[in-house]
N, C-alpha and C positions, 0 to 999 in steps of 0.2 A: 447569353452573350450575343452581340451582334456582330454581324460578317456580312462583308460584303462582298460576292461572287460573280462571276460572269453567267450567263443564262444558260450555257450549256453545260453548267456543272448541277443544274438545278434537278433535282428527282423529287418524283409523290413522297409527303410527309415531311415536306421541309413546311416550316413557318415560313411565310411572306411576310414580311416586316413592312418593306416599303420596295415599290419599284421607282427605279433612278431615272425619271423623266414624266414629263409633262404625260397626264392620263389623257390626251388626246393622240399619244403615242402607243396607245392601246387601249382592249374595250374592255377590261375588266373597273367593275364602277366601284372598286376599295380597293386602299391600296396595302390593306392589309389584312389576310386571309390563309388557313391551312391548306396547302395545295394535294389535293387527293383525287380529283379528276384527270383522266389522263389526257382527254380534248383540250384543258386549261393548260394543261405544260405545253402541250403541241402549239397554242396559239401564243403561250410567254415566250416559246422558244425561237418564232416564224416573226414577231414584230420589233417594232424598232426596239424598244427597250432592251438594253445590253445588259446591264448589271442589275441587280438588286439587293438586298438589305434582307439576310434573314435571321430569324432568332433562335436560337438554338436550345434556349430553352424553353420552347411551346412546341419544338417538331425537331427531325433529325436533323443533324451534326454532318458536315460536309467529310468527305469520303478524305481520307488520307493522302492520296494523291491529288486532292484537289487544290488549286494557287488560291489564297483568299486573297481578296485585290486590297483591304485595309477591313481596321475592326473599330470598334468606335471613338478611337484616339484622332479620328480624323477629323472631328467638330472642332477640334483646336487650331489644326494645321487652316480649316475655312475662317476662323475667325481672325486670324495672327492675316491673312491674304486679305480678308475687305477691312482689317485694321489701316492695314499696308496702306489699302488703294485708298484711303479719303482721309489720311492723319494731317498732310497737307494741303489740304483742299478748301480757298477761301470763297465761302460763302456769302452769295450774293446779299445785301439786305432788303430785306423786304420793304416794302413803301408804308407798311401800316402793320398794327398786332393782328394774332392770329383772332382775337376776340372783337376785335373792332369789325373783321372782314366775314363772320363768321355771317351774321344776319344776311348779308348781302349774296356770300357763297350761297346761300340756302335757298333765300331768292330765285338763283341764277339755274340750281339743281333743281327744283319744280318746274320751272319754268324749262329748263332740256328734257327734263322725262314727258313732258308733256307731252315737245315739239318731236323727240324722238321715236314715239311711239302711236302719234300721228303717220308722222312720214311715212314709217315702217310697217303699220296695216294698212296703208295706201298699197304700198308693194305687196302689202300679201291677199289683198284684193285683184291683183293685176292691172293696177293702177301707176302711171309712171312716177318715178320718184322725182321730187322737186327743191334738186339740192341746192337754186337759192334761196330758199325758203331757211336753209341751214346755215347760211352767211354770217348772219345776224350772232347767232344764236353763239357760232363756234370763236367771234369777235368777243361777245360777253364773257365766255369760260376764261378765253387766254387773257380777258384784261383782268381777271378775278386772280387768275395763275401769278401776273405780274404786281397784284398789290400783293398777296399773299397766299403762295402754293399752295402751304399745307391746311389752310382753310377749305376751301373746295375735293381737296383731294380726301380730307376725313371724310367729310360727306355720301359722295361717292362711293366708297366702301360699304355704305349702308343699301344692303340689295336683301331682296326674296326673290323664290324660286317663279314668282310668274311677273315680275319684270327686271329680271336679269340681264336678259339680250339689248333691252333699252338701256340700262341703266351701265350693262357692263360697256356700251356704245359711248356713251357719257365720259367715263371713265378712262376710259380709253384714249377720246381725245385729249381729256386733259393732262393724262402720262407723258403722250406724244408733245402735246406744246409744252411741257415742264423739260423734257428730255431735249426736244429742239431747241430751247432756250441754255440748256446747259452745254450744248455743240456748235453753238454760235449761229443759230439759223433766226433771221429776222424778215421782216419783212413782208412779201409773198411767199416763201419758203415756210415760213414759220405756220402762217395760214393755212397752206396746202396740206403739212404735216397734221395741224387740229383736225381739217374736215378727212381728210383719209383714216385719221383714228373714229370718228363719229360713223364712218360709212363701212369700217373696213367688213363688221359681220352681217352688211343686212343681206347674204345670202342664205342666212338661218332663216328668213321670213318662207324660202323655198322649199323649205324641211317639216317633215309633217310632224305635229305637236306630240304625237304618240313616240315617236322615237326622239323628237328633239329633248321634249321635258318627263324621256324614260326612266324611272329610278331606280329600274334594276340593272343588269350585265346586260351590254348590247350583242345581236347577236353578229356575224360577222357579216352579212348583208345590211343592217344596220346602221356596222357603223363605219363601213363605205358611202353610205345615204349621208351621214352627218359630214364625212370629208370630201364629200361632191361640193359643200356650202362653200370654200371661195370663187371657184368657175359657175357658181350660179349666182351669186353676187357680181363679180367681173362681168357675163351678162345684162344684169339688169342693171347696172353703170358704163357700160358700153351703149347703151341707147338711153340714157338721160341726158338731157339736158344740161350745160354746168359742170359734168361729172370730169374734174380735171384726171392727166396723166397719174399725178403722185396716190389718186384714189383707186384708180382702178388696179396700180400697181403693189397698192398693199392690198387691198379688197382680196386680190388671187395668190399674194405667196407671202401673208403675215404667217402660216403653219410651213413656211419653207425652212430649213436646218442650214447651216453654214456648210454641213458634212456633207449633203448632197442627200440626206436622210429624210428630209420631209415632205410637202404634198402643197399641189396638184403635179407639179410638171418634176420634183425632185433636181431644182438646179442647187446649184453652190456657189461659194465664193464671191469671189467679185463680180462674179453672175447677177446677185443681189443687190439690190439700192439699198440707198442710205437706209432710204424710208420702208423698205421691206424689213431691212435690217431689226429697226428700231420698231416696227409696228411688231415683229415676233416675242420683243421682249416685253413691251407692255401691255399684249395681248395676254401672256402667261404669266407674267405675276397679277393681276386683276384678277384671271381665271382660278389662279389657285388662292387666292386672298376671300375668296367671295363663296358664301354659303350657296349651296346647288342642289336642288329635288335628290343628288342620287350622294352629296358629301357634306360635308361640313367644311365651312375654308379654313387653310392655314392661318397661321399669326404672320404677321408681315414681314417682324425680322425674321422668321423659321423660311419661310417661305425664300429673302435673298441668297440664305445659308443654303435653300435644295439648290435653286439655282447657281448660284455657286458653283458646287458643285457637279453639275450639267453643261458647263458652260463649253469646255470643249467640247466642240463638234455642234453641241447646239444656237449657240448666241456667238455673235460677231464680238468676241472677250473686248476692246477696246469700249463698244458701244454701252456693252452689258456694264462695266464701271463707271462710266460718266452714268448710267441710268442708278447706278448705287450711290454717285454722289449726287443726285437730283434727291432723292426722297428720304439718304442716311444711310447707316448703317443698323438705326435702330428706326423704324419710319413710325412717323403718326399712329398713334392705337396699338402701340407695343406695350404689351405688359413687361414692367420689371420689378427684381429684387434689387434694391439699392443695400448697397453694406451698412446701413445702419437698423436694417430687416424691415424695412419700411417695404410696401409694395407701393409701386407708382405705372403711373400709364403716359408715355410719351407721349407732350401735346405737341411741340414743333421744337425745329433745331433752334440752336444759338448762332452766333454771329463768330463766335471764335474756334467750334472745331464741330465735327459730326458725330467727333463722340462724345460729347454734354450736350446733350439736347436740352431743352424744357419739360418737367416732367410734374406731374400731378399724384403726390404722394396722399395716401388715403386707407390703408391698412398697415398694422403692425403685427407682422409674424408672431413676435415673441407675445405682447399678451393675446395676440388671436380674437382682433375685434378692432372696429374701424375708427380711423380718427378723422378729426374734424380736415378736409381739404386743405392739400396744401403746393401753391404753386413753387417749384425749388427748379433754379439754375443752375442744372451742376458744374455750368462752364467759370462758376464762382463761390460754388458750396466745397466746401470738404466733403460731404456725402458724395458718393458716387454709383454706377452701374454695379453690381455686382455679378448678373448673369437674368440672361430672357427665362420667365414665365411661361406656363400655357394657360390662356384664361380660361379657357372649358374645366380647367383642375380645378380652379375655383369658383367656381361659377357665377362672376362678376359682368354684369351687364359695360364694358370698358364705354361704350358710345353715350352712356348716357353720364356718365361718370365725367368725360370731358366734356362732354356739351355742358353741365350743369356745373 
């Protein structure tokens, strides 16, 4: 059974199921593991992570006196809250289909990994960075984003563990212009927000590869060394050329907490910019969407559901909603079970709610064997969601399933 407890009720021989926060809020590299070291409890007890998720049947049962904070009745109470937040929420129309824009997005993703990866061993040469050279490039994404988000944004999810840092830079921007777009920012504003997401980690190029792309337990010297990377970025955009306010300002506190809980300088509140705000949340859903040397990523929709529930203390809750109506409540590359036992893979939203997406039906549970591709509108079928998948249980390649 699962339970979810505070970290100071936590003792040797409990199952770790899952810890309740971003793994950049600690340096254990799974987030689920039998805890029998007594230095491991010492350091889950010492960092941020408050709660965790254990299982009670792979390790011990919490002590009698102990409060369990919810048990796993509580995926309902998340999903009934971001049904809540987007059941009226009219969605902008895109300028063109997600298949018309997809060649072009592709285009536009070669042509950013390129340019990003460029720049960024510039700087890790000790070469200065030449963020108009990134102009161009951060124009192309947002106009991809306004014919069609979710073209580009599938894309993008498509990362390995040795051009992650470039490609999660990519990614990044275009969450932020998808997200500053759904908060009404246009213009300059809109701009400044893309190139602050393109720039905000090039202080990873400062962090030496050994510990950056480690895929085992960092140790705690470590992984001080990897949360030194936004004040050593804000450095190397503090003497660039170009390198506007809104960049340097998410550069050094996109890993800041609403709570006053996060890093470098641990501010809070309205301490934070918009654009700190918003660069924390589409920094952390990337990060944890995205396959990594030392994890495997989440599914997209699972991934809103952790967040979710994180969100107090860690995301500014207003911003964090408009950022769950930007990309769904079921986003692109979500595996689902549809009630007619069909399996399908969200290709993009519809035009009349966020919960009938467009979806690409192509397995039937009941005979257990694939059917021929099929594109289904649930915001007009009878068939509907029935409940999220994990595609690693099935072992369906989903990117190439939509691309194709």
């Amino acid at each position: 059974m699962l339970k979810k407890i505070h970290v100071r009720d936590i003792r040797l021989g409990m199952f770790i199921q899952e810890l309740c926060g971003s793994w950049m809020d600690h340096p254990f590299w799974k987030n689920s593991f039998k805890l029998i070291d007594p230095k491991e409890l010492h350091t889950l007890q010492h960092c941020i992570v408050q709660e965790v998720w254990i299982d009670t049947s792979k390790g011990l049962d919490v002590e009698a006196t102990t409060q369990v904070i919810s048990s796993g009745d509580e995926k309902h109470k998340i999903e009934q809250e971001l049904r809540k937040a987007v059941e009226e929420t009219p969605i902008s129309d895109p300028h063109i289909s997600f298949q018309q824009e997809l060649d072009r997005a592709r285009d536009v993703q070669t042509k950013s990994k390129a340019a990003v990866t460029s720049m960024f061993n510039e700087v890790r040469m000790g070469k200065a960075l030449q963020v108009s050279e990134a102009e161009p490039l951060v124009d192309e994404i947002s106009q991809s984003i306004s014919r069609n988000p979710e073209a580009f944004l599938s894309l993008v999810r498509l990362k390995n563990k040795d051009n992650y840092t470039y490609m999660h830079s990519v990614a990044v921007c275009a969450l932020m212009t998808s997200l500053g777009k759904q908060l009404g920012l246009t213009g300059q504003d809109l701009k400044d927000v893309g190139m602050a997401g393109l720039l905000h980690d090039v202080g990873k190029m400062m962090i030496p590869d050994k510990v950056l792309h480690k895929p085992g337990k960092l140790t705690d010297e470590e992984f001080n060394i990897i949360k030194d990377h936004p004040r050593k970025g804000w450095e190397v955009l503090k003497i660039s050329p170009g390198a506007n306010a809104a960049a340097l300002d998410v550069c050094l506190h996109h890993h800041e907490r609403v709570d006053g809980k996060g890093y470098p300088e641990s501010i809070s509140g309205d301490k934070l910019s918009l654009f700190a705000r918003m660069g924390a949340i589409c920094d952390v859903y990337d990060a944890l969407t995205s396959n990594r040397c030392y994890k495997t990523g989440w599914e997209p929709a699972e991934t809103l559901r952790k967040m979710t529930e994180w969100k107090n203390g860690h995301f500014d809750e207003r911003i964090f909603y408009a950022f769950v109506k930007t990309i769904g409540i079921y986003p692109s590359g979500t595996l689902v079970k549809l009630k007619s036992g069909n399996l399908a893979v969200v290709v993009e939203q519809t035009q009349k709610s966020l919960l009938t997406p467009i979806v690409k039906a192509f397995y039937s549970t009941k005979s257990n064997k694939q059917i021929p591709p099929e594109l289904i509108d649930l915001s007009a079928a009878t068939d509907s969601i029935a409940n999220i998948e994990v595609a690693e249980k099935w072992g369906f390649d989903l990117n190439r399933i939509v691309r194709n």
